[in-house]
Structure formats: structure tokens, C-alpha cells
C-alpha positions as CSV (number, residue, x, y, z in Angstrom):
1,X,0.0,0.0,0.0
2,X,1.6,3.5,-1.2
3,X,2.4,5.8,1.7
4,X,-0.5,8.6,2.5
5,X,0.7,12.0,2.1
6,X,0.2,14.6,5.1
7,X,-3.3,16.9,4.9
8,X,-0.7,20.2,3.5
9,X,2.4,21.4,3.5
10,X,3.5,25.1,3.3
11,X,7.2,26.2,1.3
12,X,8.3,29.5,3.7
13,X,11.8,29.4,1.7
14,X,14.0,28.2,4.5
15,X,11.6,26.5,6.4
16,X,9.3,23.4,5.0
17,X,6.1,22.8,7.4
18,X,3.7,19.9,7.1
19,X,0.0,20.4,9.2
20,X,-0.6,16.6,10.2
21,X,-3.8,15.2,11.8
22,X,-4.2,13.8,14.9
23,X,-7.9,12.7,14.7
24,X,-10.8,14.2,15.9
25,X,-13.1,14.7,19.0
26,X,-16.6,14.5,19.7
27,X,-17.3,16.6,23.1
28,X,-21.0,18.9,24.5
29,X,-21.2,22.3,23.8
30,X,-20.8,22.7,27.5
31,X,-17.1,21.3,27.6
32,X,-16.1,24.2,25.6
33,X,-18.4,27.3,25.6
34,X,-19.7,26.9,29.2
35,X,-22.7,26.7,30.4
36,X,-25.8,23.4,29.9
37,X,-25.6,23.3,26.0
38,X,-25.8,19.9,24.9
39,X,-25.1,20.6,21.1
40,X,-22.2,17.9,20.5
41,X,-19.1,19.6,18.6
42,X,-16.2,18.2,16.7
43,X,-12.6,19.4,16.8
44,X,-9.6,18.3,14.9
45,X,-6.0,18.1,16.3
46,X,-3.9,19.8,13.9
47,X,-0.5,20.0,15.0
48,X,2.7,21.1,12.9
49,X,6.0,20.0,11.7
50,X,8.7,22.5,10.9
51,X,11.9,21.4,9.1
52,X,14.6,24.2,9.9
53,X,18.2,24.8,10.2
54,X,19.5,21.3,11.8
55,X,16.2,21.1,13.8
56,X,12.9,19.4,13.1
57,X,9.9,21.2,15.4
58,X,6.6,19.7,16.4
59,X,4.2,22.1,17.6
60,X,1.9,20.8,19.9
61,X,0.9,16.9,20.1
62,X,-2.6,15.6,20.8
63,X,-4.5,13.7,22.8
64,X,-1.9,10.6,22.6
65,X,-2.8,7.0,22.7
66,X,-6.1,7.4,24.1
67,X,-7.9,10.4,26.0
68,X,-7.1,10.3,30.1
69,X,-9.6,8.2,31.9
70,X,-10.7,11.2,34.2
71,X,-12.1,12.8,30.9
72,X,-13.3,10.1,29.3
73,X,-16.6,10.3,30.0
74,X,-16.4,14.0,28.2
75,X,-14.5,12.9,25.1
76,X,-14.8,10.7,22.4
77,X,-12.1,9.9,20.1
78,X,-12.3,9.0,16.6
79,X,-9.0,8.7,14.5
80,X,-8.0,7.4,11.2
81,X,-4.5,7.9,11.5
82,X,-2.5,9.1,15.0
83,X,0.1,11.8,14.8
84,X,3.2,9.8,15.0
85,X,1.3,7.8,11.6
86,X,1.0,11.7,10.2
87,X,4.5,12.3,11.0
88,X,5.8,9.0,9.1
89,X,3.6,9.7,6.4
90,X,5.4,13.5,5.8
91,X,8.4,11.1,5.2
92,X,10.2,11.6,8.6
93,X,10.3,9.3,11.8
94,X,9.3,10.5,15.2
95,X,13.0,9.9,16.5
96,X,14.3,12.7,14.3
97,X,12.1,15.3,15.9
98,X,14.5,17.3,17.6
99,X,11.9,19.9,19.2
100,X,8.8,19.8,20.5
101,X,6.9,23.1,21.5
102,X,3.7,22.8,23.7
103,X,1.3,25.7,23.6
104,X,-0.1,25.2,26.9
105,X,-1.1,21.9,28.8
106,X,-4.5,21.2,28.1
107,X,-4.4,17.3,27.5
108,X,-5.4,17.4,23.6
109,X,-2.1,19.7,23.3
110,X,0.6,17.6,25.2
111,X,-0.3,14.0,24.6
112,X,2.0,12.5,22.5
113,X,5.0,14.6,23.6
114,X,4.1,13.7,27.8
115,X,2.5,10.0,27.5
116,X,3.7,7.0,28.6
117,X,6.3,6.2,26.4
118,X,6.8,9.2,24.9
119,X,6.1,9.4,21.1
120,X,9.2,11.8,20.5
121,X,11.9,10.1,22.7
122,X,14.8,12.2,21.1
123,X,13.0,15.6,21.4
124,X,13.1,18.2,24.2
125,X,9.8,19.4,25.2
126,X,9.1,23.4,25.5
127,X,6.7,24.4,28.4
128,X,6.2,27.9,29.6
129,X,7.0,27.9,33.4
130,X,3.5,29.8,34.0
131,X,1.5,27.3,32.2
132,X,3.2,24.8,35.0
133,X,2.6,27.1,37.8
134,X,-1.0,27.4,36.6
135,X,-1.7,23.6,36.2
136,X,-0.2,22.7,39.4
137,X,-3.1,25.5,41.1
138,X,-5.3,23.3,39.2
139,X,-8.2,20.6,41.2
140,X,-6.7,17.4,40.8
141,X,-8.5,15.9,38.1
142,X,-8.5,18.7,35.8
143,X,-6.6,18.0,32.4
144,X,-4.0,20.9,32.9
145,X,-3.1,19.5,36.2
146,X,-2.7,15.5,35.0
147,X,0.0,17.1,33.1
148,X,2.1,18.5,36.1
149,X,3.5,15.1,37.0
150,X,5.2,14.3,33.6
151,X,6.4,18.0,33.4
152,X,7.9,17.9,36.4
153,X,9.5,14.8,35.5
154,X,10.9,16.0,32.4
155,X,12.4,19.1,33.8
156,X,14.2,17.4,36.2
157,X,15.3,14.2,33.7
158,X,16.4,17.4,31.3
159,X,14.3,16.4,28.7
160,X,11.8,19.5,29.7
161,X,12.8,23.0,29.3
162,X,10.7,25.5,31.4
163,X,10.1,29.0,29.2
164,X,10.0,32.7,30.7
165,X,8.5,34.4,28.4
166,X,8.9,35.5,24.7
167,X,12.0,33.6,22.6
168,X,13.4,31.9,19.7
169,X,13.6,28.0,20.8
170,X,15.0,26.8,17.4
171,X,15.8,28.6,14.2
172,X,12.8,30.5,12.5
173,X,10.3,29.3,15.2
174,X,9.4,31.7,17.8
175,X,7.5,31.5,20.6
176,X,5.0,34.5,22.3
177,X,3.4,34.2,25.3
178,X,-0.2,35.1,24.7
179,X,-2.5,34.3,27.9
180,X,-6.2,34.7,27.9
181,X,-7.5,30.3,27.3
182,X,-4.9,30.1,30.1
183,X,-1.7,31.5,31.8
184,X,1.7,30.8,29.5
185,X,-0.1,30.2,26.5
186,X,2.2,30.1,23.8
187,X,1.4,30.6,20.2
188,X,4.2,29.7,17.5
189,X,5.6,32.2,14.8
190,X,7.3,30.1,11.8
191,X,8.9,32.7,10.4
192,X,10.8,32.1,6.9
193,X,13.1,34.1,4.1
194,X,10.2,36.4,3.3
195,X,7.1,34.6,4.8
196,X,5.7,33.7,7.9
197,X,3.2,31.9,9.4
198,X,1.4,31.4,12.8
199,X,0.3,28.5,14.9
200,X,-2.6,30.0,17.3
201,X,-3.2,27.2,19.0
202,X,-6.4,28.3,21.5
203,X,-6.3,31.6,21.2
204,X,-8.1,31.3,18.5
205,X,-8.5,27.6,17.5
206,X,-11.4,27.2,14.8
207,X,-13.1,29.6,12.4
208,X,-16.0,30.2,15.0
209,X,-13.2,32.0,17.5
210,X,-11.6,34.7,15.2
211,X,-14.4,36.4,16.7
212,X,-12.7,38.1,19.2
213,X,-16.1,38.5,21.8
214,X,-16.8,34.9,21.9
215,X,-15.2,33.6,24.7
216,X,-14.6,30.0,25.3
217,X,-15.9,28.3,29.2
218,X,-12.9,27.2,29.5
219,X,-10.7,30.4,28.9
220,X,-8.8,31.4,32.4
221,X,-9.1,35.1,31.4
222,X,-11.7,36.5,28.6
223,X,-10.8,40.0,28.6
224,X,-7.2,39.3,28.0
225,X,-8.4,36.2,25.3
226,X,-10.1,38.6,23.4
227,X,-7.4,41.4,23.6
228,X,-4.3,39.1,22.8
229,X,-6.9,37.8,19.6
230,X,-7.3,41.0,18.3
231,X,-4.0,41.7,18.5
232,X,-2.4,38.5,17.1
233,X,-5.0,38.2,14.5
234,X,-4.3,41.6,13.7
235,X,-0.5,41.3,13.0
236,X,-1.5,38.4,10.9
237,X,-3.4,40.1,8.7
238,X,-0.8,42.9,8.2
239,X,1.6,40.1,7.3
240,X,-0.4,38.0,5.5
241,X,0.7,34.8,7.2
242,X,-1.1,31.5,6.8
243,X,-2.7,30.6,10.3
244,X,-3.3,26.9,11.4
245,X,-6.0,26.6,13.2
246,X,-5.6,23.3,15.1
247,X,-9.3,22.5,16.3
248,X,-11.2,23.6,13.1
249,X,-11.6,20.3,11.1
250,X,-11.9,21.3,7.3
251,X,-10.3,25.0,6.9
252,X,-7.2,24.5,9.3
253,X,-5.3,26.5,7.0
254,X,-6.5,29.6,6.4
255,X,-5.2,33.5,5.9
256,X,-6.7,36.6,8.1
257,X,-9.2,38.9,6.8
258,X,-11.4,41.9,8.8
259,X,-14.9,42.0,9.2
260,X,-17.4,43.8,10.8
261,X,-17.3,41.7,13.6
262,X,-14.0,41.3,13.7
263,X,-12.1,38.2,11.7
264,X,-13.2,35.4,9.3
265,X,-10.5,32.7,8.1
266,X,-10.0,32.9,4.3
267,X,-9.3,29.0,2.8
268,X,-5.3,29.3,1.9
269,X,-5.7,27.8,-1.9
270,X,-4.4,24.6,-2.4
């Protein structure tokens, strides 16, 4: 059976990035927007791989093998192929991966990269030290604060690096912290000869949320969500810059354009 090819890749001159899948989720309305809404939604797991100078980045890493049991009853996982598959089928192995960046440590972010095991064994992981410090504040079965174990772990193993702040963590991929869906929340600038795109990770995660007023349940602080949004999708615009959005399931790839309301996601052409 011939190989199957990754969902896109993107040429940014020096930098070659492949968005792979990592399945899908089936959750209520509640999970995510707050509130008694029993409307079931469905999010994707987009994350990225980044070939750069003598590095190969992933940017964030899915739910892993299966989603934790104390969320179990919330989720349900469908998947076709798993992100390590994704990664194999853009023609690399998951042992070359050199870099993996975590946007924050909601469990469909860190899964693969945290897990048992460890999907990327050859990788060092990039954490911001506030997302830590907020998980570990956490009740214990929340999903931010099953990841503080591993984190932990892999700080003091070495495999870990704790972030403070804003900062290049391999050539071409810069990280900003942009906090609003939770403290330390990281998105990724993959920034090329000429080009640049931008991983938002939740700030802004699917079509419905380049609105900057509507505010996720789940978001830590909604006044700076929505400000960080505007601002972000703002300076993407002005650049540009292809944005992945990781939970939207069809049009993950998309450019910036202002509305009335404030942003839709254009369809990047094949």
C-alpha cells in the first residue's frame, strides 16, 4: 500500500512545514463554551511539523494513545491515523524530531509529547514555566493538572525545558506568550526568508473564535483572550501569514481577513 501524504504542507523558503492530523473529538457544547448546551461539537488536532536549520519542530501533540480516563466520559475519540502515523507519512520518523513546542497543557495539546512512552523520545519538550505554575493550582482531576506530573518529570530528567516568556527556541520558530485560554499560553511564529506563518493554538482555535467576543468556558481570562486575539489576528493580517487553526476540522489553514465583527479565516488555496 503507497504511503499517505500529510493533509498540507507550506514552502516559507527556509523553512518546509507539514500540518498533520491527529484525529478528531466528539465533546457537549458545555465542555467548551460553558454553560448546559448539549449541542455535540467536533474538533480536529492539527499540529505542525517544521523542518529548519538542523532542527525538526513539532508544535503541539494531541491527545496521545487514548484520552485520560478522568475525561473520558467528556470525550470521544475518533481517528483514522494518530500523529506519529502523520509524522511517518510527511516522510520523517518520530525519533528525528528534535523539538517539541507545547502551547499550553490542556491534555489534547501535550499528549503524545508527555504519554507514557513518549512518542518523540529524542525531542526536548518546551513548556512555559507559568502554564506549570497554573496547572499545578489546578483541582486534581482537571486536564491541565494530570500534566504536572510528567512536566515535572521531564524538567528534572532534562528532557523539559521551562520557558520565561517570549523567545526563539530553534531557528525560525518563535514562541510569544499570549495568555487569555490560560496562563503561559504560547502561540508559534514560523517565520521564513520572506514569509511567515502562525500557529494559534487556543487563542483562537477554529473559524467560530476569530471572533474576538466569543469567549470559550474554559478560557482562564476573557478580557485578555479577546485582547491578545485582536491583537495576534491583527498582526497576521498585516503580514499575510497563513494561520493553522488546530481545532477547526476542514479549513485549518487559512489566511486573516477583517470584518465587521471582527475576523473570518479565508481558505489558503491549495
Amino acid at each position: 500500500m503507497a504511503a499517505q501524504k500529510p493533509g498540507r504542507t507550506l514552502d516559507l523558503g527556509a523553512r518546509k512545514l507539514w500540518v498533520l492530523e491527529d484525529g478528531v473529538f466528539i465533546t457537549d457544547a458545555g465542555n467548551l463554551l460553558g454553560g448546559s448546551r448539549r449541542m455535540r461539537l467536533r474538533g480536529a488536532m492539527h499540529a505542525v511539523l517544521v523542518e529548519t536549520d538542523g532542527a525538526l519542530v513539532l508544535v503541539d501533540a494531541g491527545f496521545g494513545p487514548e484520552i485520560p480516563p478522568p475525561l473520558a466520559d467528556h470525550y470521544e475519540l475518533r481517528r483514522e491515523r494518530s500523529l506519529p502515523e502523520s509524522v511517518r507519512a510527511a516522510g520523517r520518523d518520530p525519533q528525528e524530531v528534535t523539538h517539541v513546542v507545547l502551547s499550553h497543557l490542556d491534555p489534547d495539546h501535550v499528549g503524545w509529547a508527555l504519554g507514557e512512552g513518549r512518542a518523540f523520545p529524542e525531542a526536548t519538550v518546551y513548556v512555559q514555566r507559568e502554564a506549570l505554575e497554573e496547572a499545578r493550582r489546578m483541582p486534581e482531576n482537571d486536564g491541565r493538572r494530570l500534566a504536572v506530573p510528567a512536566v515535572e518529570r521531564g524538567a528534572g530528567e532534562g528532557w523539559l525545558e521551562l520557558l520565561e516568556g517570549n523567545g526563539e527556541v530553534a531557528p525560525g520558530i518563535r514562541v510569544e506568550v499570549r495568555s487569555g485560554h490560560s496562563a503561559g499560553h504560547q502561540v508559534v511564529w514560523i517565520e521564513g526568508e520572506e514569509r511567515a506563518a502562525l500557529f494559534t493554538a487556543d487563542l483562537a482555535p477554529a473559524k467560530i473564535w476569530l471572533n474576538p467576543d466569543l469567549i470559550a468556558g474554559v478560557d482562564t481570562d476573557p478580557e485578555a483572550a479577546r485582547r491578545n486575539r485582536i491583537e495576534v489576528l491583527s498582526e497576521a493580517e498585516e503580514k499575510a501569514a497563513p494561520v493553522i487553526l488546530y481545532h477547526e476540522p476542514r479549513d485549518f489553514l487559512v489566511t486573516i481577513r477583517r470584518t465587521g465583527e471582527g475576523f473570518e479565516g479565508v481558505p489558503l488555496e491549495a
